[in-house]
RODO-2510 file (C-alpha; in nm, 4 decimals, decimal comma):
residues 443
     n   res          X          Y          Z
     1     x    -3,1604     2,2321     2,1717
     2     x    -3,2556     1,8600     2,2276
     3     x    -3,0919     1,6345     2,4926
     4     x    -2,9036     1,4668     2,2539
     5     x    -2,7752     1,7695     2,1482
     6     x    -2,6543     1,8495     2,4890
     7     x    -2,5402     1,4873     2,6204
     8     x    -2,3205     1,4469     2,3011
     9     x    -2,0627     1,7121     2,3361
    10     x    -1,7586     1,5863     2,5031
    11     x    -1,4217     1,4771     2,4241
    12     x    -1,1156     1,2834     2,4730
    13     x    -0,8404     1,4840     2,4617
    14     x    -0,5232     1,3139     2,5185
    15     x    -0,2160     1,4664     2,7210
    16     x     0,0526     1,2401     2,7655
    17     x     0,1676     0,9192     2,9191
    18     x     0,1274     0,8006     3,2395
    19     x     0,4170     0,7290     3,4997
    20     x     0,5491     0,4324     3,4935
    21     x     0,4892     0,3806     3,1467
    22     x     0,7430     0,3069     2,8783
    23     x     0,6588     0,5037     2,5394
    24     x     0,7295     0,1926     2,3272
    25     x     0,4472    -0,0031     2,4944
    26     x     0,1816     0,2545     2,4849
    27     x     0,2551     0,3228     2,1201
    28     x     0,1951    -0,0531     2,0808
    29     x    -0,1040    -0,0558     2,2876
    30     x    -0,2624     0,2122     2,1245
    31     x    -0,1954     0,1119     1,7663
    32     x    -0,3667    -0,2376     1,9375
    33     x    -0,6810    -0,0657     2,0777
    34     x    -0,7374     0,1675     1,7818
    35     x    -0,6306    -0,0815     1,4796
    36     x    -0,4332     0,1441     1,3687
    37     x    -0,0658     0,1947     1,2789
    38     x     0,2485     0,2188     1,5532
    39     x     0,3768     0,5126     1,3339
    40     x     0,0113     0,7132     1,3455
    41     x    -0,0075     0,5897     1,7255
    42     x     0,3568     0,7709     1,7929
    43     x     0,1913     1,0728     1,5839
    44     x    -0,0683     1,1010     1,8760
    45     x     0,1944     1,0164     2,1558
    46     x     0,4043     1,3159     2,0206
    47     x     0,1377     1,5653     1,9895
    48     x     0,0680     1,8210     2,3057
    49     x    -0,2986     1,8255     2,2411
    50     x    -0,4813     1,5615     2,0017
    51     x    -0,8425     1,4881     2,0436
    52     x    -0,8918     1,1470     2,1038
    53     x    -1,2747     1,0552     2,0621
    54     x    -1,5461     1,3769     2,0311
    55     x    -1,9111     1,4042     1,9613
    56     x    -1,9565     1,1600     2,3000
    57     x    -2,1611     1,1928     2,6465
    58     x    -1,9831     1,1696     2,9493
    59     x    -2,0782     0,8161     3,0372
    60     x    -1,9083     0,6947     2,6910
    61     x    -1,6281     0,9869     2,7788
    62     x    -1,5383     0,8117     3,0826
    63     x    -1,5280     0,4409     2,9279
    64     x    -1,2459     0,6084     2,7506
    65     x    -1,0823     0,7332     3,0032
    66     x    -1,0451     0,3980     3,2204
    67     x    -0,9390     0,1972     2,9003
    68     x    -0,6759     0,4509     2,7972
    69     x    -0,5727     0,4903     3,1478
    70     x    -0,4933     0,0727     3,1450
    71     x    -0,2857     0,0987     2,8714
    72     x    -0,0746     0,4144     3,0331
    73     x    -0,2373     0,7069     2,8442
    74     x    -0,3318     1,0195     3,0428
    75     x    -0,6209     1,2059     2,8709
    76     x    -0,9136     1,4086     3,0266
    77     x    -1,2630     1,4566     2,9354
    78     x    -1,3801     1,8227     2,8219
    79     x    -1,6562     1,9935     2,6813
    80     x    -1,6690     2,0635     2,3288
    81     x    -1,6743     2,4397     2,2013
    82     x    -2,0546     2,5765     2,1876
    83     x    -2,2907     2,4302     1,9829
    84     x    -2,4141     2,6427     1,6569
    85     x    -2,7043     2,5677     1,4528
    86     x    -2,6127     2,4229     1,1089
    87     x    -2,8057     2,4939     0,7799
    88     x    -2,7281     2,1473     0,6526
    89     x    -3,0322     1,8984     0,6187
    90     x    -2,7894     1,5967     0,6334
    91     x    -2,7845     1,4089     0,9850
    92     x    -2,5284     1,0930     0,9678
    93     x    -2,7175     0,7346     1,1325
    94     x    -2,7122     0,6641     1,4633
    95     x    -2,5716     0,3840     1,5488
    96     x    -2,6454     0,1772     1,9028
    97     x    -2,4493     0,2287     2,1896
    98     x    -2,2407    -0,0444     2,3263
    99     x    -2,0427    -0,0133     2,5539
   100     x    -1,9258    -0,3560     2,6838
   101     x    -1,5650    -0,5225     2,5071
   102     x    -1,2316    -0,4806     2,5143
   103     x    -1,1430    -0,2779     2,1625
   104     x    -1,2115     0,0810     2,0796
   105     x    -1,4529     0,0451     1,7648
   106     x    -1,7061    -0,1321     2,0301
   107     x    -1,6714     0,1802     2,2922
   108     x    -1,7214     0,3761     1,9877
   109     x    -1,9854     0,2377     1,8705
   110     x    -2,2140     0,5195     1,8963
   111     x    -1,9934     0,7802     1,6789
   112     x    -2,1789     0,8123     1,3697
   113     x    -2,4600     0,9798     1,6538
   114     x    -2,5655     1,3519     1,4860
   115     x    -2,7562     1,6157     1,5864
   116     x    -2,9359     1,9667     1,3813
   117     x    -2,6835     2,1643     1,6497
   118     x    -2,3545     2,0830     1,5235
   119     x    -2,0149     2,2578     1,5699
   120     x    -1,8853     2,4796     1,3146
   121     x    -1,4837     2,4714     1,2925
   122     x    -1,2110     2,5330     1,0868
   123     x    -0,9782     2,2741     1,0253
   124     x    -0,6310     2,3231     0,8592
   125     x    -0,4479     2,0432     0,7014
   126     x    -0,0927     2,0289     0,8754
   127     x     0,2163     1,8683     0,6994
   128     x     0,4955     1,7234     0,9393
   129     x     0,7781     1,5725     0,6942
   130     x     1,1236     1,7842     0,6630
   131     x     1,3861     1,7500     0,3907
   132     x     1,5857     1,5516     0,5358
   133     x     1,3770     1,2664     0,6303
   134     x     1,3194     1,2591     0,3062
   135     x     1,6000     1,2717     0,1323
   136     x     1,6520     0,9777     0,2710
   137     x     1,3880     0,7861     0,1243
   138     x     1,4381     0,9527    -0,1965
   139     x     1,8148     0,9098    -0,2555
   140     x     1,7342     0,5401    -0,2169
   141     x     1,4532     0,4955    -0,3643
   142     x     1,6813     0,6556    -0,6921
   143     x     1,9339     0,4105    -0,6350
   144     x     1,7607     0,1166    -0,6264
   145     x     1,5385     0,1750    -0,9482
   146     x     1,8831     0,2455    -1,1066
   147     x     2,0298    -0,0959    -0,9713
   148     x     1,7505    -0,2607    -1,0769
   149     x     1,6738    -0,0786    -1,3795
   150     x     1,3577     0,0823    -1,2483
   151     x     1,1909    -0,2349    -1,1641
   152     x     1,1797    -0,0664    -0,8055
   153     x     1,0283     0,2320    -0,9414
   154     x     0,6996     0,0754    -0,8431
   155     x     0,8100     0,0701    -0,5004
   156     x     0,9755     0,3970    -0,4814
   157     x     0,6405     0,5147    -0,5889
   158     x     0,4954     0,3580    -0,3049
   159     x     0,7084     0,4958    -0,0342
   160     x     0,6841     0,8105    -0,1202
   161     x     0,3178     0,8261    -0,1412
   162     x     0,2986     0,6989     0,1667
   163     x     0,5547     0,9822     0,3562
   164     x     0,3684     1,2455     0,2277
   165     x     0,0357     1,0911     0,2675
   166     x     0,1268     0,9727     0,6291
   167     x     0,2582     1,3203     0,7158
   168     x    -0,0534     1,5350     0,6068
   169     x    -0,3028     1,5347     0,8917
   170     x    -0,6091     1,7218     0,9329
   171     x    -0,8007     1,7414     1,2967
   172     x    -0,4881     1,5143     1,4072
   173     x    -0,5414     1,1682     1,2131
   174     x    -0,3277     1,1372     0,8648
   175     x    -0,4063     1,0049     0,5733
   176     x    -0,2502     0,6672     0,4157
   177     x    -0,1701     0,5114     0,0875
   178     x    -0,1825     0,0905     0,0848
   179     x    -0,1024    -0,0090    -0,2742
   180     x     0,0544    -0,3031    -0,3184
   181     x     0,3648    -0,1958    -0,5290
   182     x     0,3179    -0,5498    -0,7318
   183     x     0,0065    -0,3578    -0,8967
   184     x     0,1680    -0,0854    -1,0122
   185     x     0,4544    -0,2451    -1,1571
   186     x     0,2039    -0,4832    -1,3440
   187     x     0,0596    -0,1934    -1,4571
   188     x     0,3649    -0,0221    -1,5754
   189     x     0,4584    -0,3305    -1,7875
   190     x     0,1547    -0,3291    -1,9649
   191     x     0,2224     0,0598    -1,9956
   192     x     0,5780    -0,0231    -2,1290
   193     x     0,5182    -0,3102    -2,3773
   194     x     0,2066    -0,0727    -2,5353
   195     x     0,4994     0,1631    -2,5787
   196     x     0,7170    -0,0653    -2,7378
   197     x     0,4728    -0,1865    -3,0253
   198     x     0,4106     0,1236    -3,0981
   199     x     0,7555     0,2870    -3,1356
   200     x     0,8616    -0,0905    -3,3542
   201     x     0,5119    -0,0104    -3,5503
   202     x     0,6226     0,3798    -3,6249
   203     x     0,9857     0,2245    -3,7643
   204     x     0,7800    -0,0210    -3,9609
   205     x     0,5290     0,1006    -4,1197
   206     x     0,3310     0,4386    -4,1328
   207     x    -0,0191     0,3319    -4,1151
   208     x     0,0979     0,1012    -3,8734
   209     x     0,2489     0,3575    -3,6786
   210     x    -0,1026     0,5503    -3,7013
   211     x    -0,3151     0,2918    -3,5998
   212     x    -0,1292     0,1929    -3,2782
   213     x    -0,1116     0,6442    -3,2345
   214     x    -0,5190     0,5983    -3,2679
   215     x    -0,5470     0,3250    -2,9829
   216     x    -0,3265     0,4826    -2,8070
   217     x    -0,5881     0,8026    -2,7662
   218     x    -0,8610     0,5701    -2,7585
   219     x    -0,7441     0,3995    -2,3912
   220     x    -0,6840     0,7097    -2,2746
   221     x    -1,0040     0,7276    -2,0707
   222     x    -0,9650     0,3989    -1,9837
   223     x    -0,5956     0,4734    -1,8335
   224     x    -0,7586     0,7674    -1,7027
   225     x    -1,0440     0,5837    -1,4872
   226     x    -0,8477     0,2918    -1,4112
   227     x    -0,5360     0,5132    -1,2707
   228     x    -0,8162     0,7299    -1,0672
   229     x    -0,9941     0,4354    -0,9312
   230     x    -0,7071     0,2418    -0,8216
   231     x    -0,5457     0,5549    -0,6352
   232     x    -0,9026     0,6458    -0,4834
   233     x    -0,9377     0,2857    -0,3425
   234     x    -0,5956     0,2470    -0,1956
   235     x    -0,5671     0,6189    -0,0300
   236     x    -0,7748     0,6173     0,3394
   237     x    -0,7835     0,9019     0,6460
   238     x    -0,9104     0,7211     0,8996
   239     x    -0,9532     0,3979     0,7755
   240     x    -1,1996     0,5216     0,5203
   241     x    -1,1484     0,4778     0,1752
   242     x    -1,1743     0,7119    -0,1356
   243     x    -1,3662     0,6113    -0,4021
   244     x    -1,4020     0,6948    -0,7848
   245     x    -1,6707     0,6251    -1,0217
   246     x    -1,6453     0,8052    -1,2898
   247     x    -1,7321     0,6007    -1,6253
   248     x    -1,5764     0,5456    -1,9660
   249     x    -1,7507     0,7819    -2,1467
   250     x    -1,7327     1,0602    -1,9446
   251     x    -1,3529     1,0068    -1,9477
   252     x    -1,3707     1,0262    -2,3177
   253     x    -1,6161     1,2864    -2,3474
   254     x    -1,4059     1,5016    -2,0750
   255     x    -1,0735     1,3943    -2,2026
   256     x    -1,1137     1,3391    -2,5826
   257     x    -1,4157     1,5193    -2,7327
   258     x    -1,3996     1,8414    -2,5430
   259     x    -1,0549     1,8870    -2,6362
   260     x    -1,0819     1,8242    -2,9900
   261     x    -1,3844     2,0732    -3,0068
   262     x    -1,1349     2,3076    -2,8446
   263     x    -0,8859     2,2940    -3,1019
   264     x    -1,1477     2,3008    -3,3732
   265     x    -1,3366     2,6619    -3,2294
   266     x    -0,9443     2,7911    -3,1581
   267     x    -0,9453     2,7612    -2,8271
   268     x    -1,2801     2,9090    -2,7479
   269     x    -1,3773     2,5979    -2,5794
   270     x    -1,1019     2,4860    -2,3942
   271     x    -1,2205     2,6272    -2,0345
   272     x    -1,5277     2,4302    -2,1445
   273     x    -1,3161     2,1024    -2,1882
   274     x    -1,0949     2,2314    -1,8804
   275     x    -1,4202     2,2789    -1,6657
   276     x    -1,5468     1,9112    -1,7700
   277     x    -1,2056     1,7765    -1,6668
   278     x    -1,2106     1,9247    -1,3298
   279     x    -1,5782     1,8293    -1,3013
   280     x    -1,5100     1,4636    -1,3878
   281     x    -1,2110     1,4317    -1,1358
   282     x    -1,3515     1,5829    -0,8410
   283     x    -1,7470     1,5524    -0,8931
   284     x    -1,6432     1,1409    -0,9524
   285     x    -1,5069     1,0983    -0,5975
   286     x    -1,6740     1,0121    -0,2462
   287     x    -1,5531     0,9420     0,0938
   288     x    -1,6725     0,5952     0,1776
   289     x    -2,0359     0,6683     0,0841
   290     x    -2,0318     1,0477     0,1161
   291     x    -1,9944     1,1724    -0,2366
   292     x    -1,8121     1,5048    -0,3552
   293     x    -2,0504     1,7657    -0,4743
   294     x    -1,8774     2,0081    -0,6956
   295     x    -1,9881     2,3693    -0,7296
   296     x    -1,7721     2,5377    -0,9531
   297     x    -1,8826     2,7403    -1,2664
   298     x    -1,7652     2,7585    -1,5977
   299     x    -1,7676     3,1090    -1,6145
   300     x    -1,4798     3,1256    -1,3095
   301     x    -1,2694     2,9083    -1,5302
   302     x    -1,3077     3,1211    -1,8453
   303     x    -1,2117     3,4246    -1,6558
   304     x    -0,9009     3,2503    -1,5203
   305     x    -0,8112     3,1577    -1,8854
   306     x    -0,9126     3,5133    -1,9865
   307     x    -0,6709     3,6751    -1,7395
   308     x    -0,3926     3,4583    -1,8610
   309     x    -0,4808     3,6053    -2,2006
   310     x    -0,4406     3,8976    -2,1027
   311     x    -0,0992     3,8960    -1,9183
   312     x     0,0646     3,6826    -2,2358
   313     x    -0,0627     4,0144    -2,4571
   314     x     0,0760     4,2635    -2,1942
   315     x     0,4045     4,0477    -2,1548
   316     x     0,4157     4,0118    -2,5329
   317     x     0,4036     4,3698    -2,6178
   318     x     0,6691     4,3980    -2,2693
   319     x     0,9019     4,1773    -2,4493
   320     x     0,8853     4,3335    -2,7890
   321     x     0,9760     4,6561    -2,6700
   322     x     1,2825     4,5654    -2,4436
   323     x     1,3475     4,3532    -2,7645
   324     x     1,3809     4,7278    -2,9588
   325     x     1,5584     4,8856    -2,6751
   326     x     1,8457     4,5824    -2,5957
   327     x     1,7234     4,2640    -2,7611
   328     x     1,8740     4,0431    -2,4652
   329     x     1,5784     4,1895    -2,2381
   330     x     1,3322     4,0490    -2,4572
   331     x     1,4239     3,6720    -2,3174
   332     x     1,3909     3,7818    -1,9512
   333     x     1,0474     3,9172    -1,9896
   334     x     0,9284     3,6300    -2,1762
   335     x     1,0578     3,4025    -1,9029
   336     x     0,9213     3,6071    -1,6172
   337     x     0,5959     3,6271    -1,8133
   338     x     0,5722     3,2298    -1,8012
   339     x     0,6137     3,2127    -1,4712
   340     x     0,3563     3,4351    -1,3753
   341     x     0,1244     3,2701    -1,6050
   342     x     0,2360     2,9704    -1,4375
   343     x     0,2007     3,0807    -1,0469
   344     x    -0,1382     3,2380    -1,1662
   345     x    -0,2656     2,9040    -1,3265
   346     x    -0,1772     2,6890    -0,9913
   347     x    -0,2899     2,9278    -0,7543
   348     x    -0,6629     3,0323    -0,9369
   349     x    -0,7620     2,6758    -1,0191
   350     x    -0,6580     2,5177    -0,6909
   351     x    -0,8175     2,8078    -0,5042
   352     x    -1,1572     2,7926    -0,7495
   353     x    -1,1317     2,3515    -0,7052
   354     x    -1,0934     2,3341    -0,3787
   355     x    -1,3253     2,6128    -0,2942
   356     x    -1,6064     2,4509    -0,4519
   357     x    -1,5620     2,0787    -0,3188
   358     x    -1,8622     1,9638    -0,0709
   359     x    -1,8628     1,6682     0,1318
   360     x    -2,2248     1,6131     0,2813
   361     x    -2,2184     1,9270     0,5086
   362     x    -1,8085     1,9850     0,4991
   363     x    -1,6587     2,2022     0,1917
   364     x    -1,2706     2,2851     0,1421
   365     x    -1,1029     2,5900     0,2074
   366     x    -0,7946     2,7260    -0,0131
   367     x    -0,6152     3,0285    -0,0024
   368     x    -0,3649     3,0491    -0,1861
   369     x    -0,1452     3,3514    -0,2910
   370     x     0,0369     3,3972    -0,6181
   371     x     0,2770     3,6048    -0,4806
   372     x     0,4117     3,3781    -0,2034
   373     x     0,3446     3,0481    -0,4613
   374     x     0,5815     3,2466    -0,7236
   375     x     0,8660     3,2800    -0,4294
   376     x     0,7968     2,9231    -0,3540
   377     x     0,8717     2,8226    -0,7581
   378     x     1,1555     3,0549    -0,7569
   379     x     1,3558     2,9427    -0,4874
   380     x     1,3104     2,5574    -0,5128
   381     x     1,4090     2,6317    -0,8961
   382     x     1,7132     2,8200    -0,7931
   383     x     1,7641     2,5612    -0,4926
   384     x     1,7754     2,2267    -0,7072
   385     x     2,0138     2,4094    -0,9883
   386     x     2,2866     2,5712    -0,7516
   387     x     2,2678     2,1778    -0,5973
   388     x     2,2703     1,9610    -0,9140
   389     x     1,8543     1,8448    -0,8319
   390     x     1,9798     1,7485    -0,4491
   391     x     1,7661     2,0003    -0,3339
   392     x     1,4648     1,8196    -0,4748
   393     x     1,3274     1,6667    -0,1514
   394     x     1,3030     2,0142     0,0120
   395     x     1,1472     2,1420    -0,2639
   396     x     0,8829     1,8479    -0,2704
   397     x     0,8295     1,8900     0,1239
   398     x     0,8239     2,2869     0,0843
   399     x     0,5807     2,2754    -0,1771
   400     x     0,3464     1,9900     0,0478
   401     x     0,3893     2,1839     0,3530
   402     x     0,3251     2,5329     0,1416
   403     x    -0,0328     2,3550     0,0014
   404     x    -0,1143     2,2044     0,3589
   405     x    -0,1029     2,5410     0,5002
   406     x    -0,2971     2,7286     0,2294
   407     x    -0,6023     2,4698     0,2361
   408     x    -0,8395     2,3549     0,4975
   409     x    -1,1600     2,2210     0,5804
   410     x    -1,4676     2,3851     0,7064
   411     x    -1,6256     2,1277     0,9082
   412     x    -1,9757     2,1095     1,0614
   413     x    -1,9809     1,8616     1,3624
   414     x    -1,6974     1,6587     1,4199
   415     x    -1,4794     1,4705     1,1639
   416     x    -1,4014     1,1829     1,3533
   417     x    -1,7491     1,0948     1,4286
   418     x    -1,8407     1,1512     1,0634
   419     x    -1,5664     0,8992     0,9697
   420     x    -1,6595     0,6968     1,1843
   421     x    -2,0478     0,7409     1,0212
   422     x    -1,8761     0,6418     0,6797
   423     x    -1,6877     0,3206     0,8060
   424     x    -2,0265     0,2051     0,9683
   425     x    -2,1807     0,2618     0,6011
   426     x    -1,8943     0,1309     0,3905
   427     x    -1,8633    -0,1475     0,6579
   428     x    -1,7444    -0,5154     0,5610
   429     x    -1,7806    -0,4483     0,1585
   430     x    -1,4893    -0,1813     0,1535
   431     x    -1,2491    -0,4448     0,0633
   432     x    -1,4096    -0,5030    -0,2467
   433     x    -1,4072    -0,1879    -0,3976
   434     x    -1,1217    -0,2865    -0,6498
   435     x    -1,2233    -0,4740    -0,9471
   436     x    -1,0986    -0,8049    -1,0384
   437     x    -0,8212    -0,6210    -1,2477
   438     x    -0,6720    -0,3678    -0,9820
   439     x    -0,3885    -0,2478    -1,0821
   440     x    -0,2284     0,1311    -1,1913
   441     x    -0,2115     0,1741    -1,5973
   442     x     0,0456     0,4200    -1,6787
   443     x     0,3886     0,5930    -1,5241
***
């Protein structure tokens, strides 16, 4: 193992706040040092154990401690777990040390530093919102798009994006949404007025009608990219941005052609135009500069649609004999059928997505279970009937917590020093990742 290897493998962990100390101030001090948000500052100061700073010798370990020990934080410098060997050829840059100045990024300077002996962990995504909290936001967010006949819709969207963004962490830092809610509602106008000529066209004339139906398919892959891009560049964990570029005419291709060829062979290629879908989504995205590889196979998609085949021929037959018997079974066994199918479709493709997503040397982790995902469906169903739809923000935060649990990431080395790799490489230009045009097409 090389010396770098063995200098490079403390931490900061923090543990509380020092006597003397109001919690108000050190929230605002730490948001300060770290350039971060008060509310993910007051995420650390209410956590027993978050790591603070890893992947760092004990010289750098101990700049830490003094400056968080100014501003009233108590943390303590420990060894990492043991160091395994990784397979992975990729080594982030190493940036110089510098360890004079008053902010954290200049401590920190050295964080993109890597090594061939990296640690190995597993890292689950954790969701902290409850129902009630968000209720909250959601029973106004209703009311005002209602008072102001759903201009505020664009800010509704907004705020909830970021509560569910801001309350899904993973190896104790949460991710963040920073649209501007102007852009989407500028994008939801253009949406809207497209949707007016065309339903004035339909009443006017047929071929009118048709032509306006025929540009409406053709800007689908344009509504497709933009909406992708624009979500990609305002979403961040870490103060990294997402990115998307995927082009037009793999939109249409994935989005358009494939689907048409689908209908055409009946059906025989639509886990073909499925697969390209997936593929375009996920394979188009990067974090900062590190770019999703996905692995997934064709084949693994045709046997999930293969499966489903085969449970709406099983159910079909099910139904038609309880129809015989009592013909009021038929309808329950047709329902219960769906939802299987349903719970089945979710739970394979997420696990199968997820499962083959690679970042650099980091891949996803899902496992989720049909069984428990069914009870999930069938008691938020039965939940927001027996309440009218008020039970629609638990459901929402069930089903966010239910996917945060289910899904992690296996990491090799340490996440914070590879985000902190990827804001040294995206560095001043991030800002101008948008286009000239950024804003959200569509609803």
């Amino acid at each position: 193992m090389s010396d770098s290897a063995i200098e490079n493998n403390f931490q900061v962990v923090y543990h509380g706040v020092l006597p003397g100390f109001s919690h108000t101030d050190v929230r605002s001090a730490l948001a300060k040092l770290f350039r971060t948000t008060e509310e993910k500052a007051d995420k650390i100061l209410a956590s027993n154990r978050a790591i603070i700073k890893a992947g760092i010798d004990q010289t750098l370990g101990e700049k830490y401690l003094q400056k968080l020990s100014s501003i009233g934080i108590d943390a303590q410098l420990k060894p990492e777990p043991a160091l395994v060997a990784s397979t992975s050829a990729y080594e982030a840059p190493v940036a110089p040390v510098t360890a004079t100045g008053g902010g954290a990024e200049r401590i920190s300077s050295n964080a993109g530093a890597a090594t061939k002996f990296k640690t190995e962990e597993h890292v689950p995504f954790i969701f902290t919102g409850n129902g009630f909290e968000y209720f909250k936001i959601w029973i106004v967010n209703i009311l005002l798009s209602v008072i102001t006949l759903g201009i505020y819709s664009a800010w509704a969207k907004v705020r909830n994006k970021q509560y569910f963004y801001g309350n899904t962490l993973l190896d104790g830092a949460s991710f963040s949404y920073t649209a501007n809610p102007v852009q989407i509602l500028i994008g939801r106008i253009i949406a809207f007025v497209f949707f007016v000529v065309y339903a004035v066209a339909g009443e006017l004339s047929v071929v009118a009608g048709m032509v306006m139906g025929g540009l409406l398919i053709i800007v689908l892959p344009w509504v497709i990219c933009k909406s992708l891009r624009f979500n990609a560049h305002y979403t961040q964990y870490r103060n990294v941005p997402f990115v998307f570029r995927g082009r037009l005419g793999q939109a249409a291709m994935a989005f358009l052609l494939w689907p048409l060829l689908g209908v055409l062979t009946l059906g025989i290629l639509m886990p073909y135009a499925f697969y390209q879908q997936q593929k375009f989504i996920y394979g188009n995205h990067s974090y900062g500069t590190a770019e999703f590889d996905f692995r997934a196979t064709v084949g693994a998609y045709y046997g999930i649609f293969l499966l489903i085949l085969g449970i709406f021929v099983v159910g079909g037959i099910a139904a038609f004999v309880a129809g015989m018997v009592l013909p009021l079974l038929a309808f329950p066994v047709i329902a219960a059928m769906y939802l299987v199918v349903f719970a089945y479709f979710v739970v394979a493709t997420s696990n199968l997505n997820y499962n083959n997503i690679h970042v650099r040397e980091h891949r996803f982790q899902a496992g989720w279970k049909v069984q428990s995902y069914l009870w999930l469906m069938l008691t938020n169903t039965l939940g927001i009937l027996v309440t009218l739809g008020f039970f629609l923000p638990w459901a929402r935060v069930r089903t966010a917590r239910y996917k945060a649990k289910h899904t992690s990431v296996h990491a090799v080395g340490d996440l914070d020093s590879f985000a902190a790799a990827e804001r040294e490489a995206v560095g001043p230009v991030g800002e101008g990742v948008g286009d000239l045009f950024d804003i959200e097409v569509g609803f």
